[in-house]
N, C-alpha and C positions, 0 to 999 in steps of 0.2 A: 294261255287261256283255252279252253274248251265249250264248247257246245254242241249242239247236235247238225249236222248237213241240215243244209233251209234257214235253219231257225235262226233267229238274232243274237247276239252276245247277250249277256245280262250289263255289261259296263264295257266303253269300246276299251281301246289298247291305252289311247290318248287319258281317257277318264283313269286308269290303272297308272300310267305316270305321275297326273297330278297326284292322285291321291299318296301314293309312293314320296312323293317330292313333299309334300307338306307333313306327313308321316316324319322326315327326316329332318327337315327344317324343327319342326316342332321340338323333339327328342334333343338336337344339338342348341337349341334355345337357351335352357336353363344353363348350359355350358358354356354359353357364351353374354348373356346378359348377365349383369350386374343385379343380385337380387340380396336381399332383406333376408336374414334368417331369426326365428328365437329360439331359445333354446332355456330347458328349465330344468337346472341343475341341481338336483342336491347336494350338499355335504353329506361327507361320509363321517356316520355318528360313534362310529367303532370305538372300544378304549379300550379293548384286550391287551396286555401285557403291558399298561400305565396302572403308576401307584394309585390307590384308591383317592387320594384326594388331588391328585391331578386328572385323573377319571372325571371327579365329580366338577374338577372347575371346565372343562371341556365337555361337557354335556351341559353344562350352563351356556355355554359360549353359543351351543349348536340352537338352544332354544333360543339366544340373545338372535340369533341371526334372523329369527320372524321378526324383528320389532327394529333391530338396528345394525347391518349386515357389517357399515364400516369398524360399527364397534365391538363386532366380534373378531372381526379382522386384525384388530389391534389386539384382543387379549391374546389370541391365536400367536400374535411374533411377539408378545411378551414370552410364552408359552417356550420358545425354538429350545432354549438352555434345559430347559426340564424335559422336552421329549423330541428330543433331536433325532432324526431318521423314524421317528414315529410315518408310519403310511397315511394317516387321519389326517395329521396335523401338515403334511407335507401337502396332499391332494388340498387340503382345504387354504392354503397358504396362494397357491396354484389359483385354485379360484380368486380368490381376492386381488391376486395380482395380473387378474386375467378381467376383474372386472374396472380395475384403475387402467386398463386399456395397457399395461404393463407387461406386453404376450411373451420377448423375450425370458422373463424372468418368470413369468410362468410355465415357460417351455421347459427350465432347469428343475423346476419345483416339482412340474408332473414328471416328468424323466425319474426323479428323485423319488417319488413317490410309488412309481411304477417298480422300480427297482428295489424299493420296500416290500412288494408283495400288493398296493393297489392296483386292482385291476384299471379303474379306473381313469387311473395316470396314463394310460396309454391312448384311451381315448382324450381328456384331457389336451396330452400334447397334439394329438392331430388335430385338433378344434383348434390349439393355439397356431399351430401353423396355418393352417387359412386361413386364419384371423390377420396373422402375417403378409401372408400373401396377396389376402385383399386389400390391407392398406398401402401395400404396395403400389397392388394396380389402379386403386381410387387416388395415391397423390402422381401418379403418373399419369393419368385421364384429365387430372384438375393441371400438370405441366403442359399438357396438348391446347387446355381449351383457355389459357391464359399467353400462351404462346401464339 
């Protein structure tokens, strides 16, 4: 710290630690508490290089999802035989199995997806591993406080 000869600090040394220390307490916070996230996903509506009438029944599907998500979810793995390694249909399979809380098998769907050429699949899989990861540390928090 600097000031001028005579005059008084603006903050002493002691007032610069605190503030330092909560400064870092605060930042490793979110790190370490256990917190709530949402997150608002789109499907990916793509149907580039699907026959036009499998086009057109995935683009229904993508609208069915305002109204009725599981049940788009299901035409989606009727769908797997007609557009198998499709990026659309893989990312979006991903979600569904990421929202039945199913993250392992969403991890392979966006991996899969990813390696179609969805960008998205990559983020995807990193969402499904801390989704992982937190259930991890939540039934291992809930083994401590039953223990």
């Amino acid at each position: 710290m600097e000031w001028c000869r005579g005059g008084n600090p603006a903050r002493t040394t002691e007032d610069v630690i605190e503030g330092a220390i909560r400064d870092i307490a605060g930042s490793l916070r979110g790190d370490l508490v256990p917190h709530v996230d949402t997150y608002k996903i789109r499907v990916r509506e793509g149907t580039k290089g699907l026959s036009k009438e499998v086009a057109n029944r995935f683009k229904e599907l993508v609208k069915l999802t305002k109204r009725d998500a599981r049940g788009a979810c299901a035409g989606w793995d009727a769908m797997r035989a007609e557009a198998a390694g499709y990026p659309s249909l893989l990312f979006n399979l991903g979600l569904c199995a990421e929202q039945r809380g199913e993250y392992e098998k969403a991890l392979g769907l966006y991996q899969d997806a990813a390696q179609a050429g969805a960008n998205e699949g990559r983020e995807g899989f990193e969402r499904a591993t801390r989704l992982i990861a937190g259930r991890a540390d939540a039934q291992e928090r809930a083994k401590r406080r039953r223990g």
